[in-house]
C-alpha positions, 0 to 999 in steps of 0.5 A: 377898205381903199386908202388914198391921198388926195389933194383939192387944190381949188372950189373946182376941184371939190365941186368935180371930186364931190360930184364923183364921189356922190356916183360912188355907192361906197361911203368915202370920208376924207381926213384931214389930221383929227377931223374927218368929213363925208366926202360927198358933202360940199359943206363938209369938204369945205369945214377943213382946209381943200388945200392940204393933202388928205386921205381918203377912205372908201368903204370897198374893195372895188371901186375902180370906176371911183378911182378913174374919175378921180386919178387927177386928185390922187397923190401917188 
């Protein structure tokens, strides 16, 4: 498993990180405090607050590909 945070600062930002996320074949979620979402759902991403940073888990030991589409969105 492959832990990151990220930060979805506006409807822009979901919809391409959404858009990624769906290329993936691994299961990602995101976690905001107790909830957690599937990142590849818009609905789901939008039932918690885009704005905050959140973490992201991607059920893989390999997705380089995944994390190059999505370098804008990481915090290091």
């Amino acid at each position: 498993m492959i832990k990151i945070k990220i930060r979805l600062m506006t409807i822009n930002d979901v919809k391409d990180f959404v858009t990624a996320a769906n290329y993936c074949p691994a299961d990602i979620d995101l976690i905001s405090g107790r909830y957690t979402v599937d990142a590849k759902s818009l609905m789901g991403i939008f039932s918690i607050v885009p704005a905050e940073c959140l973490d992201c888990q991607i059920y893989t030991d390999s997705c380089d590909e995944f994390l190059d589409s999505i370098k804008q969105f990481i915090i290091e």
